[in-house]
C-alpha positions as a Python dict, from the first residue, in 0.01 Angstrom:
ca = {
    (1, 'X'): (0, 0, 0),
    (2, 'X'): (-310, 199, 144),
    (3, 'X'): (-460, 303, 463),
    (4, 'X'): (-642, 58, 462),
    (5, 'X'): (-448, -256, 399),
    (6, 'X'): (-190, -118, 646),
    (7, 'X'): (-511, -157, 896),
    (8, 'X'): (-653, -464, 785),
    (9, 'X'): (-218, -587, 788),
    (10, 'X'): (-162, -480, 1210),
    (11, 'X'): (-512, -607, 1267),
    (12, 'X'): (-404, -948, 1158),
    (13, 'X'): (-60, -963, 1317),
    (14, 'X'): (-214, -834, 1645),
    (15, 'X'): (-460, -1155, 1575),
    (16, 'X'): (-150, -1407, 1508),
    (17, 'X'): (24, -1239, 1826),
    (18, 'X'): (-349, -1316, 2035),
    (19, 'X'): (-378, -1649, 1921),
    (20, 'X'): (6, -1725, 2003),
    (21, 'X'): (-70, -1607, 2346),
    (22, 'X'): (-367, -1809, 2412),
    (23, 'X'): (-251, -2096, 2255),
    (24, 'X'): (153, -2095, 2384),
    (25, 'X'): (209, -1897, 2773),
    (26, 'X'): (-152, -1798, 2803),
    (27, 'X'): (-307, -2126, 2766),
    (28, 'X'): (9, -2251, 2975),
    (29, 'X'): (-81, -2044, 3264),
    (30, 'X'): (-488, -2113, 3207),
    (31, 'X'): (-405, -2504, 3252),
    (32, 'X'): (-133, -2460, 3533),
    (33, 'X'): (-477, -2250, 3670),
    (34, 'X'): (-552, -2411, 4024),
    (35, 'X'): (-284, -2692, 4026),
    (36, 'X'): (-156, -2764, 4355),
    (37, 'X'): (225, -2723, 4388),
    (38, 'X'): (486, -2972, 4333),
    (39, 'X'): (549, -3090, 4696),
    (40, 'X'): (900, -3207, 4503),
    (41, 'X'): (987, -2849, 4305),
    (42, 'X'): (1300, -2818, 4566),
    (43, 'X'): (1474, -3164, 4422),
    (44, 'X'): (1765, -3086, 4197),
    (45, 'X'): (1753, -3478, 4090),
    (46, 'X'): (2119, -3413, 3959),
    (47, 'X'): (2300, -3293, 4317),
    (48, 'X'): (2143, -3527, 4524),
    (49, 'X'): (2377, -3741, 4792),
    (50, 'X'): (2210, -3873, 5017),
    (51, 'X'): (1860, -4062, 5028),
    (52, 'X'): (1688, -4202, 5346),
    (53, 'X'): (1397, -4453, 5312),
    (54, 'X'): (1201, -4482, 5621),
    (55, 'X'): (992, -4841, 5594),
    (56, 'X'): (812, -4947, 5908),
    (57, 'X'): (1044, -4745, 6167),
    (58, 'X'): (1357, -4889, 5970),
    (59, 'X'): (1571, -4674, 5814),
    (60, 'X'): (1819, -4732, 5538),
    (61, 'X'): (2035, -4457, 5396),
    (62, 'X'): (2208, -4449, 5056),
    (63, 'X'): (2484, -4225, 5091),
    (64, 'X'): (2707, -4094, 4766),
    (65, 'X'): (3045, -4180, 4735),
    (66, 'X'): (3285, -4145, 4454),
    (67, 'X'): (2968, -4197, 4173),
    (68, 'X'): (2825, -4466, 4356),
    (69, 'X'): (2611, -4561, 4607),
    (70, 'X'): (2672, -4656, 4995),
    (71, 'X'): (2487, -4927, 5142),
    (72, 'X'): (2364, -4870, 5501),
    (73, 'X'): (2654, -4843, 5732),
    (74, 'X'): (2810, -5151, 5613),
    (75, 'X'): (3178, -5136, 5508),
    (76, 'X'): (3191, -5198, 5158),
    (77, 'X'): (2811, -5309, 4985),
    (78, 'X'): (2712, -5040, 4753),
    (79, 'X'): (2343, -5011, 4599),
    (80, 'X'): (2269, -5188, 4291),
    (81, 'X'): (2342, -4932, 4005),
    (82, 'X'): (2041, -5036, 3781),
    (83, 'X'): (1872, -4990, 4067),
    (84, 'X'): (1958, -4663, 4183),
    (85, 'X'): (1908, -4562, 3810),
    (86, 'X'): (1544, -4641, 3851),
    (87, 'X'): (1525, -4435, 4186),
    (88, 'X'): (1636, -4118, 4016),
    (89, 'X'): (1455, -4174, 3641),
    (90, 'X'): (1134, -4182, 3809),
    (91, 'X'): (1229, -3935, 4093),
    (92, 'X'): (1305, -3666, 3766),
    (93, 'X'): (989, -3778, 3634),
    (94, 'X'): (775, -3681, 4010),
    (95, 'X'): (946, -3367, 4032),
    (96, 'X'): (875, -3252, 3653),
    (97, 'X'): (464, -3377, 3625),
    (98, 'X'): (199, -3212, 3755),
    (99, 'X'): (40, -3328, 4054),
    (100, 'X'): (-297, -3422, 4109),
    (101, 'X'): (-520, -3351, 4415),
    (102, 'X'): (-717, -3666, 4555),
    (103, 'X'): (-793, -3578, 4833),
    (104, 'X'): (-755, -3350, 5117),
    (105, 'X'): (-879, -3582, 5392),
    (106, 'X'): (-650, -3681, 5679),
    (107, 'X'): (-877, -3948, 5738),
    (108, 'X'): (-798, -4069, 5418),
    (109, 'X'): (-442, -4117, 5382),
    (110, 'X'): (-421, -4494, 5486),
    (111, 'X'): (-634, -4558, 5180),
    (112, 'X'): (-433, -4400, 4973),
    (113, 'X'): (-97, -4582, 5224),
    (114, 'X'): (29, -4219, 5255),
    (115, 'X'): (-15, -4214, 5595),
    (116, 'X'): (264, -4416, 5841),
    (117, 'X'): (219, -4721, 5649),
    (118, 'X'): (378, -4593, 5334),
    (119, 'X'): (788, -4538, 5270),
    (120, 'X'): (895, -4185, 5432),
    (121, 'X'): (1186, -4049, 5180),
    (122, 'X'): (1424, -3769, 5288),
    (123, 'X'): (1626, -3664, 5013),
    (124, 'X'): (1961, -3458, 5105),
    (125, 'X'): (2155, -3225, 4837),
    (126, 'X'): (2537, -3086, 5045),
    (127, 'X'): (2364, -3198, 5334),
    (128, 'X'): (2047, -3056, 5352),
    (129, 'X'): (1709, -3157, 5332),
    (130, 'X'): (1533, -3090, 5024),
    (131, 'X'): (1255, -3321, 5035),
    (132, 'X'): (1047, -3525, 5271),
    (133, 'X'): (751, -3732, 5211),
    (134, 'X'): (574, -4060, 5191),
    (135, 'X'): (522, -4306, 4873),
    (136, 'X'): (170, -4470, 4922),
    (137, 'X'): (49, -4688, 4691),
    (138, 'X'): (7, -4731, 4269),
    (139, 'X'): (-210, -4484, 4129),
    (140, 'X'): (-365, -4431, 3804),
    (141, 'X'): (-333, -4819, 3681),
    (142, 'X'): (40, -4861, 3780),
    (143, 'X'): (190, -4582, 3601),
    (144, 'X'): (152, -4326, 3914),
    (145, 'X'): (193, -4333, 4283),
    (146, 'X'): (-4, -4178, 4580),
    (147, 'X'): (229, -3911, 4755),
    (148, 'X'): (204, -3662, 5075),
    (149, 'X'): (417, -3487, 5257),
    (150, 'X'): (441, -3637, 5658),
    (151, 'X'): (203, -3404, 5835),
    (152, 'X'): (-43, -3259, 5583),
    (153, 'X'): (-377, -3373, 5520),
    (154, 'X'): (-334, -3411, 5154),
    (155, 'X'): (-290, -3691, 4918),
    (156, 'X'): (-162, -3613, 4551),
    (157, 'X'): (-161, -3852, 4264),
    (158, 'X'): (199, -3848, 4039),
    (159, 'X'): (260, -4008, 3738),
    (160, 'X'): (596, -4204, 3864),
    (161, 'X'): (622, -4548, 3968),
    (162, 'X'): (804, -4417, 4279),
    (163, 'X'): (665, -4724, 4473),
    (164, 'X'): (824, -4961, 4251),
    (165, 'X'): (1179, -4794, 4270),
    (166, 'X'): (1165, -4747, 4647),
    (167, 'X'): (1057, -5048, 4766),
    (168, 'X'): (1280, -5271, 4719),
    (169, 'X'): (1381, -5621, 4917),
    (170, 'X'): (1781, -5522, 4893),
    (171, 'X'): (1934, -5268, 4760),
    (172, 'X'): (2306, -5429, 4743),
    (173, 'X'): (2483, -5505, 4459),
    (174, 'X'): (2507, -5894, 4430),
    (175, 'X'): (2786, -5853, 4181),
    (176, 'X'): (3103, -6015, 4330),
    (177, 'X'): (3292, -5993, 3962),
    (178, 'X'): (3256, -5804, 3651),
    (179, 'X'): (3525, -5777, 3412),
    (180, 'X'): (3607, -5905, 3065),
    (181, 'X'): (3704, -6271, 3096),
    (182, 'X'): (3960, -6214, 2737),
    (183, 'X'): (4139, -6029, 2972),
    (184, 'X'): (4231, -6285, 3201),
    (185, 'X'): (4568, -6479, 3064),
    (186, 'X'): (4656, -6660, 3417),
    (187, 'X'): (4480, -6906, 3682),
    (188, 'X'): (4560, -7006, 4010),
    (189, 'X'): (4438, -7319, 4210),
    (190, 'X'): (4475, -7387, 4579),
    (191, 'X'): (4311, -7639, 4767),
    (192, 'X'): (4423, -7825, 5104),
    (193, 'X'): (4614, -8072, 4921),
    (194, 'X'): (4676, -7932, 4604),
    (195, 'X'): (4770, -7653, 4405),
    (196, 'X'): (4876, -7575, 4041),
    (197, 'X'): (4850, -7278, 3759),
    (198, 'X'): (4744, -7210, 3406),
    (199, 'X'): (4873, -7007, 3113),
    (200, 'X'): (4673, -6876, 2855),
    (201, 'X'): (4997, -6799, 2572),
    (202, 'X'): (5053, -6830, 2202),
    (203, 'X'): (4641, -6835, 2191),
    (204, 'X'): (4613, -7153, 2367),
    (205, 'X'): (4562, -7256, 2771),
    (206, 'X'): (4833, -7480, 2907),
    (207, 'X'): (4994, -7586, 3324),
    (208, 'X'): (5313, -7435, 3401),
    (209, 'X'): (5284, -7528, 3749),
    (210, 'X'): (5401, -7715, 3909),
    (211, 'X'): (5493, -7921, 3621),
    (212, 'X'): (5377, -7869, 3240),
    (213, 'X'): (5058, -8003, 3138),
    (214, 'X'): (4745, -8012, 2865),
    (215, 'X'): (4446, -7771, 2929),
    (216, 'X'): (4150, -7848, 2735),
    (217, 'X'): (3968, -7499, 2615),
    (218, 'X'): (3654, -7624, 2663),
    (219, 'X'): (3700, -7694, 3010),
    (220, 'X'): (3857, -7375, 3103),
    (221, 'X'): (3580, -7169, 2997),
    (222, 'X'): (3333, -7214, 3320),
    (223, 'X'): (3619, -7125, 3519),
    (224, 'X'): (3669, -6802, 3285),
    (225, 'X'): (3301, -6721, 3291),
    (226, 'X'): (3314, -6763, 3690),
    (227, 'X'): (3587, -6574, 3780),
    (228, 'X'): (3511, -6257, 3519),
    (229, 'X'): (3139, -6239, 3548),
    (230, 'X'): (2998, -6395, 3907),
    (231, 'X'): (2696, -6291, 4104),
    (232, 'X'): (2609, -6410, 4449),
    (233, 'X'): (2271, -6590, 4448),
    (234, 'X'): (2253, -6427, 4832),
    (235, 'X'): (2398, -6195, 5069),
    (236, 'X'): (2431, -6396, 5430),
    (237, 'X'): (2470, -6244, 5777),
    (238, 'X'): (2816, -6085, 5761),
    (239, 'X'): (2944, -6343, 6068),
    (240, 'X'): (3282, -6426, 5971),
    (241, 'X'): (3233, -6772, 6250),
    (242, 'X'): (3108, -7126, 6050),
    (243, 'X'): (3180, -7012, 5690),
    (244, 'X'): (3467, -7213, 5696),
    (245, 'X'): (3641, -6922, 5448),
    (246, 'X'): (4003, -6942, 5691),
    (247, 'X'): (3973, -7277, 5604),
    (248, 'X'): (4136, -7177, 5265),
    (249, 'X'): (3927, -7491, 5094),
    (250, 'X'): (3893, -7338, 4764),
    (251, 'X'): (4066, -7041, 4652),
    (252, 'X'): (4114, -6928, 4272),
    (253, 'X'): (4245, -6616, 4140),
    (254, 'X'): (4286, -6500, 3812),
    (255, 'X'): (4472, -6282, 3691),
    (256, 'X'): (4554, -6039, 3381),
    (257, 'X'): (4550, -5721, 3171),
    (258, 'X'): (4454, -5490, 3466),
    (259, 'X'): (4275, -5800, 3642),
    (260, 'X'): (4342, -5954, 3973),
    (261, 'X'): (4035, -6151, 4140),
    (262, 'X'): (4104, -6390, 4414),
    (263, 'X'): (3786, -6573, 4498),
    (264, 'X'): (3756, -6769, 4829),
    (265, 'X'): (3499, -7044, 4861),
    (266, 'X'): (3401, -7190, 5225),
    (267, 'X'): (3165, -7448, 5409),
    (268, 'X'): (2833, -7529, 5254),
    (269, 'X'): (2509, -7358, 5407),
    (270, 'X'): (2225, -7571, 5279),
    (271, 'X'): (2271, -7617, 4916),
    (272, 'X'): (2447, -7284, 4868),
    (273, 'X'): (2865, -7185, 4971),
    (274, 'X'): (2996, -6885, 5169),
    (275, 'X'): (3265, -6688, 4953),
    (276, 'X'): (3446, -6385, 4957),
    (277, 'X'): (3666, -6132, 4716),
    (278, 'X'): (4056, -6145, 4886),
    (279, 'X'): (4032, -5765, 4917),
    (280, 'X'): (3676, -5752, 5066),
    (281, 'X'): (3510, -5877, 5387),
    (282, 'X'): (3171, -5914, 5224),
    (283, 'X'): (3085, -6246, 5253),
    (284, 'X'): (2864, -6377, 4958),
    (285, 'X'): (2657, -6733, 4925),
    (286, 'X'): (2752, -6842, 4555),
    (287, 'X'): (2506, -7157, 4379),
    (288, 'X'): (2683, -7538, 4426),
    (289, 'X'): (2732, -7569, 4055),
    (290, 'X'): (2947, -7251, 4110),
    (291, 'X'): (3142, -7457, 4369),
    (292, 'X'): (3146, -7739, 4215),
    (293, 'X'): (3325, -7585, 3885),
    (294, 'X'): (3566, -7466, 4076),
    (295, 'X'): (3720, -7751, 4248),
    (296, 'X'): (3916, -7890, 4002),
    (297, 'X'): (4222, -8143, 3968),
    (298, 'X'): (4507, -8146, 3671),
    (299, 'X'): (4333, -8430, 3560),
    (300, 'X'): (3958, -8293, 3524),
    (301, 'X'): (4100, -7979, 3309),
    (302, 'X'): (4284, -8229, 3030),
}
């Protein structure tokens, strides 16, 4: 090889090593050029454990324990997990995108809801304050939201639907059982003048108490369905007084392979029941069908 192709060869490689750099971490840096900073950069969306929404000079907190989340202050409600899985997919998505800069008016900011109108979010990591701003509203056709930090003048657009995972009418998990209904092999009934138990052995549901008697599958199965997979259709005022629950007039547990629910069903509030797990205080409105399928004689599971 000459002289000159050795030239002509490093002339070319230093070309292919330009072009990388203008086209990889030069053109990187030319684009990040002049774009405001992430007002969310400090959020390590993995070690956060604590979230406070501010809405109208309410505040809830979400507080982690044991993988899931606290409700509130209440003694046991916990935060719906699908919900809390939107909070923190679109919270990774605001603190990775770029922001955009809408404006830098403090006059501004209640068109954009980022002033005291919009939700104030504090997020903790070990205790400590990592973030804290307001959600305003949808940006950018409903796949972004308006965001600002409390006391600056600006307003930043974000592609994250943080509005929609924030604001939210309840956070609490309406689910009052989930398990696999297979699993269940034994039911209890007690009413006020009644009470009796089925079997499910050699593949087939049958009484045992308290005498032996015929247990039609098909009738079974709403109970099964019930008792392994039941959501409250709403969360009352947790006042103990006129739910008629120490009444005992329903209660049903069902039992099995690692499976114990006891359900308690009370008075009537409109066209809806109070009920309660036996190793919870929550108290829990369940649908009148629900009820209904649930008070049951010998007779109606033959």
């Amino acid at each position: 090889m000459n002289k000159k192709t050795l030239i002509l060869a490093g002339v070319l490689v230093a070309l292919i090593i330009l072009a990388y750099g203008y086209q990889g971490p030069l053109k990187k840096w030319q684009n990040n050029l002049g774009q405001p900073k992430n007002i969310l950069a400090g959020v390590r969306v993995d070690l956060v454990d604590k979230i406070e929404i501010i809405n109208q000079g309410k505040t809830l907190i979400l507080a982690k324990q044991n993988q899931k989340w606290k409700y509130d202050d209440s003694k046991d409600f916990y935060a719906d997990a699908s919900a809390m899985a939107k909070v923190f997919e679109e919270l990774k998505l605001a603190v990775e995108s770029p922001l955009e800069l809408v404006s830098n008016n403090k006059e501004r900011k209640s068109e954009f809801k980022t002033d005291i109108s919009g939700l104030e979010i504090k997020i903790y990591q070990a205790d400590k304050q990592t973030a804290d701003f307001i959600i305003g509203s949808l940006a950018g056709g409903y796949a972004g939201s308006y965001i600002s930090l409390p006391e600056s003048a600006v307003t930043y657009a974000v592609k994250a639907d943080l509005l929609s995972a924030f604001d939210r009418a309840d956070w609490r998990d309406y689910t009052i059982f989930s398990a696999p209904k297979e699993k269940i092999n034994k039911i209890r009934f007690q009413y006020p003048n009644r009470e009796f138990t089925v079997e499910f052995k050699d593949d087939k549901w049958s009484g045992i108490l308290p005498d032996r008697f015929a247990v039609s599958s098909e009738k079974i199965q709403p109970i099964l369905d019930i008792m392994s997979g039941l959501k409250a259709t709403k969360i009352p005022a947790q006042v103990f007084t006129g739910t008629g629950l120490d009444k005992h007039l329903i209660i049903i547990e069902a039992s099995g392979d690692g499976i114990n629910n006891l359900l308690m069903v009370g008075a009537a509030n409109n066209d809806l029941y109070y009920a309660k797990r036996g190793d919870s205080d929550n108290i829990y409105l369940i649908s009148k069908t629900e009820r209904n399928e649930l008070d049951k004689t010998i007779l109606r599971l033959k």
